[in-house]
N, C-alpha and C positions, 0 to 999 in steps of 0.2 A: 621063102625069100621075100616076097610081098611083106610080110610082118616086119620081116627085116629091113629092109629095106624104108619101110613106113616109121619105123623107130629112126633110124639115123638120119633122115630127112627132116623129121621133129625134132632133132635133138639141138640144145644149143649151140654147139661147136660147127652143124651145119649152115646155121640160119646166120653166125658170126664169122665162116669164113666164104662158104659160098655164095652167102648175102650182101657180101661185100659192106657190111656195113661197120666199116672202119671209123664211124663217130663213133660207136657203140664201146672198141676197142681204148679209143684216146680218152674214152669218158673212165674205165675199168683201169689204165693206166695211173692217172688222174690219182679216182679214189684210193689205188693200193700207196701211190705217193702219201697222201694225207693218212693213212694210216698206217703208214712208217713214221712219221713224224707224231703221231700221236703214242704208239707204243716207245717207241726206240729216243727218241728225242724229248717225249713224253712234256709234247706241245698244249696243254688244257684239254687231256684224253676225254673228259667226263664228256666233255665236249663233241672234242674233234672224231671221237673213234663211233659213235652211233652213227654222225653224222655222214663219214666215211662210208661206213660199214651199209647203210640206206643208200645210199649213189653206186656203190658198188652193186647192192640187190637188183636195182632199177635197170641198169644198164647190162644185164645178163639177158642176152637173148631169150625170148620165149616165156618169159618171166611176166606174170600180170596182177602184183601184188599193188599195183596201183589202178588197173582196171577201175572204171565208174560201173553202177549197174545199170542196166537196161534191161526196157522189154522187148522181147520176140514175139514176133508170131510166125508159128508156123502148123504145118497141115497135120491133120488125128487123122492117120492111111484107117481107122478101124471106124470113126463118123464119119470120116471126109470131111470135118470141119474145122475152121480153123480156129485155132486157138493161140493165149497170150502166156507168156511164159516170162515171169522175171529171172534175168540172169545176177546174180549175186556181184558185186565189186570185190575185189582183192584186199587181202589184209589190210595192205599199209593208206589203202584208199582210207577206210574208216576213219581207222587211227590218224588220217589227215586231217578229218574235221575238227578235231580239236583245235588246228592252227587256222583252217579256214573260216572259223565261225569264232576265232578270236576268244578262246576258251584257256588253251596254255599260258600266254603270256601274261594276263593279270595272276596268274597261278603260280609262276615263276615270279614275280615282285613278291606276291604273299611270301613264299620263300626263302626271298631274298631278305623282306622284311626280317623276317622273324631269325636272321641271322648274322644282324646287322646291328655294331652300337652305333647310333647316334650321339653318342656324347661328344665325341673328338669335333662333329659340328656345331652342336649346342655351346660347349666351352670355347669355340671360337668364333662366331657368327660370321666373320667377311671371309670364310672359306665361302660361304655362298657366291661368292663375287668370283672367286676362280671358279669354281661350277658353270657358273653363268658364262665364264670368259668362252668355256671350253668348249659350248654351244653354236662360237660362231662358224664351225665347221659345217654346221647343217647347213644353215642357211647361204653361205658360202657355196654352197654344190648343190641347193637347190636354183638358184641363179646360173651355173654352170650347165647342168642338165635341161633349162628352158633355150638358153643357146644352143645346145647341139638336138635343138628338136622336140625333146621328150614334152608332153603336155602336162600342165599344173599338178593333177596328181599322179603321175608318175615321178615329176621331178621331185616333190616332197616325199615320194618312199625312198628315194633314193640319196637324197638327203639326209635322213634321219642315219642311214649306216652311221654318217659321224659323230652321233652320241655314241657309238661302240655300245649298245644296248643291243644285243638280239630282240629280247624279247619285246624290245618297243618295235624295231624295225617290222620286226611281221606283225604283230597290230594295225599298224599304221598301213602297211602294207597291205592285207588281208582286207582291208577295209575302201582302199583307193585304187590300187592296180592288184590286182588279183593275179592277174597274168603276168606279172613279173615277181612272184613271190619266191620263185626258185632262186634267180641268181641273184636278187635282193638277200637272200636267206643267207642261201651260201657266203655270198660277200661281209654281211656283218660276224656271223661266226665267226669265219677264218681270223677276220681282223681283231677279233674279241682273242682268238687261239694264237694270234701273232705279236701281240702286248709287249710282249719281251721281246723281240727283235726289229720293231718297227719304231717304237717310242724313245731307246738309248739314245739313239744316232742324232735324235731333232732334240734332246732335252740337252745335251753336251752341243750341238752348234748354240744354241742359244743364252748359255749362260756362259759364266766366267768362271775359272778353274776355282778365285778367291770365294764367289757368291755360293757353289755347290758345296762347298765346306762348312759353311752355317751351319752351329749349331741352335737348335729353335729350345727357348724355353719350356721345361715341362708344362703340358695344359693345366689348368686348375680342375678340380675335383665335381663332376658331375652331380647329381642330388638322383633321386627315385624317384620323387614329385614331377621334378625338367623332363627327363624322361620318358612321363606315363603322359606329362599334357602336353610334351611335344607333337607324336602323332596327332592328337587330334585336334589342336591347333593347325596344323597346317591344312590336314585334310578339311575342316572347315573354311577357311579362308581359302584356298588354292582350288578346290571342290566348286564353289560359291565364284571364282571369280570364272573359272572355266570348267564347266563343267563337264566338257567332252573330255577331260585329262582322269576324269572321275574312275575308269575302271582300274587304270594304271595309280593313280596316285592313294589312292582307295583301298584296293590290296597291298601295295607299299606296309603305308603305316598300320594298317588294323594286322599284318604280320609283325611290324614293330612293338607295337601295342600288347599284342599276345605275348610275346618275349618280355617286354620290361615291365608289366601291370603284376607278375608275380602269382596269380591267382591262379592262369593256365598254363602249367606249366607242361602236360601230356601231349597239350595241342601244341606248345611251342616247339616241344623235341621232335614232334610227327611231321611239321611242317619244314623244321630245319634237316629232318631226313629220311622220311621214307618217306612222303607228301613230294618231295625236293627231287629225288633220284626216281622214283616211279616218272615223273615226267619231264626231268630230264631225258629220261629213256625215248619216250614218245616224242620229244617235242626233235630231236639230234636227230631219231630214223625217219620221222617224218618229211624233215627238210631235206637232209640228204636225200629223202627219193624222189622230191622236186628237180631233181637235176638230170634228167635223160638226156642222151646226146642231143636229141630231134629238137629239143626248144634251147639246151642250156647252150651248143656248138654255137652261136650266130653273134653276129658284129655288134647286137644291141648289146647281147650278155658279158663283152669285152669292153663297151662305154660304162656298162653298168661299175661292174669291176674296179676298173681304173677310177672313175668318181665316188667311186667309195673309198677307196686309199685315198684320196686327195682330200675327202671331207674327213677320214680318219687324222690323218697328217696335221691339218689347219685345225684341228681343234684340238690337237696336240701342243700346236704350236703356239696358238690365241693363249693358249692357259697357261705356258711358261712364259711367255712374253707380260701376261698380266702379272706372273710370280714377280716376275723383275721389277715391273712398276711400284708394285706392294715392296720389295723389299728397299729398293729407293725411299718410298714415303716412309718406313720402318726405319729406315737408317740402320741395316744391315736386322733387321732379326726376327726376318723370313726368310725362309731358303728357298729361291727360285723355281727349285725343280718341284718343288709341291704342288703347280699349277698342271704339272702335266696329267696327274691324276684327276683332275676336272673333265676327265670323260668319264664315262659310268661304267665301265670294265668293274666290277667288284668283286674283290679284292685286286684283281691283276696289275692293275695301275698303281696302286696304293704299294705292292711287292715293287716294283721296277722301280720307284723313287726311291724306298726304301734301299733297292742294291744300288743305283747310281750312289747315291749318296754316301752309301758307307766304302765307295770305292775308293772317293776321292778324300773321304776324312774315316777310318775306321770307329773312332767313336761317336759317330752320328746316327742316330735312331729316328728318324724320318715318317715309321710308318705310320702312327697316333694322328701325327701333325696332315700325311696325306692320305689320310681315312675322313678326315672333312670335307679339302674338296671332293673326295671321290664318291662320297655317300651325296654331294650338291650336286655332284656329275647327276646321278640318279632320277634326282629329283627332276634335275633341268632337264633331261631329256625326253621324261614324261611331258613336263609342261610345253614342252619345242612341238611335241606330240599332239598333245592338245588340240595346240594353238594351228597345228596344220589341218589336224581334223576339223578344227572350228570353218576354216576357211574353204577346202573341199570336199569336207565330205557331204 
């Protein structure tokens, strides 16, 4: 009875209902929502279902796959002496340092590099200008997050959520507030996993039924030279001018690079897909188990939240309002909504123009045209990134 007894007192179902630990409950709630949404709705799963599935692990009573290790001491009954004893950290602890020590995310630009044309920006250069537009959502909410208190580098992690970059935001993050990298993490994913139901609604109030109907001339013809010197053109210049953007912008292009120099081509397909999906894996379970009730339940992690939608929002919003500028000075032959893809969501922003747009006129193919700013989205974000690490770290 004792054994028995000793079992079902250990067991999770005791510690989750006689523990009363109903954060634990709301958090398990939570994740099974998000990964209903990532199978059945099949919201950016690559994504949202590790991510899910790690929040879920976390928040199961009894569970200590995020345990730190530490040492013991305790008594040797056979010396009588005491001794030290390291106790081991839990799975997902390890595999955190990847994100802790800022090791994923230039890992995932490499990636993204090497999966990514640049031509659609090359063959039109003032996509850069929407890129850029779409930036002002950072800095927009790092000005709102010093208002309600947060101090300079916390406000700048929290800010970056609105480049819609994960992987910048935990860098950035990882780097300045550490202790808010959970629901900093969380917040950029989700809003990265919610591209398509967040972005429709502000790219339709802000244009005109006539301006989303443009159709944009095809781009002109790209070269293999443009290409090969574009990476490293930038990475010299942009490297050189800040060079704390150096890990981000660095792994960008030398993935670029790999893809379009023609030479490697076993490293480009490793990096566009088992390089890609191996830490995707780690980097989605890991964040997800950043989220346990105990720190993610609290009123900072609801400020956090909400100013990341708001910085998502505004630099959603910066970038169609800049389309519209551009298509004014174009005298109609821009299409508006290609500014909305001026966050760095890649591909997902670049898809949402493409369906706005084909909604409102079916023969319009949009997505070439907003794979420029979306690839400036990219870029700007690192350098936003940068530019805040220049300043606090």
């Amino acid at each position: 009875m004792e054994v028995i007894s000793k079992f079902l007192t250990e067991s999770g179902f005791y510690q989750l209902i006689a523990g009363g630990q109903y954060k634990n409950i709301v958090m398990i709630i939570i994740a099974c929502f998000l990964l209903y949404l990532a199978i059945k709705k099949e919201f950016e799963p690559l994504l949202l279902l590790p991510i899910a599935f790690g929040m879920l692990l976390v928040n199961l009573p009894g569970v200590d796959l995020m345990k730190e290790p530490f040492v013991e001491t305790v008594l040797n009954e056979t010396t009588g002496q005491m001794e030290t004893h390291k106790v081991v950290g839990g799975l997902l602890y390890y595999l955190y340092q990847g994100v802790k020590l800022g090791i994923y995310p230039p890992l995932i630009f490499l990636c993204v590099g090497a999966m990514t044309d640049f031509g659609p920006l090359i063959a039109n250069p003032r996509s850069l200008l929407l890129g850029a537009a779409a930036q002002f959502g950072i800095f927009f909410t790092f000005a709102g997050a010093l208002m309600l208190g947060f101090t300079g580098p916390e406000a700048a992690s929290i800010g970056i959520i609105g480049g819609a970059d994960g992987p910048t935001a935990l860098l950035v993050t990882s780097k300045l507030a550490s202790d808010l990298l959970g629901p900093i993490a969380i917040a950029a994913y989700s809003y990265m996993a919610l591209v398509p139901i967040i972005q429709p609604p502000i790219m339709k109030l802000l244009t005109k039924p006539e301006n989303r109907k443009i159709k944009m001339e095809q781009l002109r013809e790209v070269s293999k030279k443009e290409k090969i010197v574009f990476p490293i053109a930038v990475t010299i210049f942009t490297v050189l001018l800040l060079p704390s953007a150096a890990p981000l912008i660095g792994m960008l292009m030398l993935g670029n690079l790999i893809k379009e120099s023609g030479v490697t081509d076993r490293l480009s397909k490793t990096a566009q897909n088992e390089l890609c999906n191996i830490v995707t894996i780690f980097l989605g379970l890991t964040v997800g188990a950043t989220a346990n009730a105990q720190t993610f339940l609290k009123l900072q992690t609801i400020q956090i939240i909400c100013l990341g939608l708001v910085a998502f929002c505004i630099g959603t919003a910066t970038g169609v309002i800049f389309g519209n500028i551009m298509c004014k000075l174009t005298k109609g032959k821009v299409n508006p909504l290609i500014g909305a893809a001026g966050v760095s969501a890649v591909p997902m922003a670049a898809r949402v123009v493409q369906k706005v747009g084909q909604k409102e006129n079916p023969a319009n193919f949009l997505l070439m045209h907003a794979m420029g700013p979306n690839v400036a989205g990219v870029i700007g974000s690192a350098v936003a990134a940068g530019v805040l690490l220049k300043i606090f770290g």
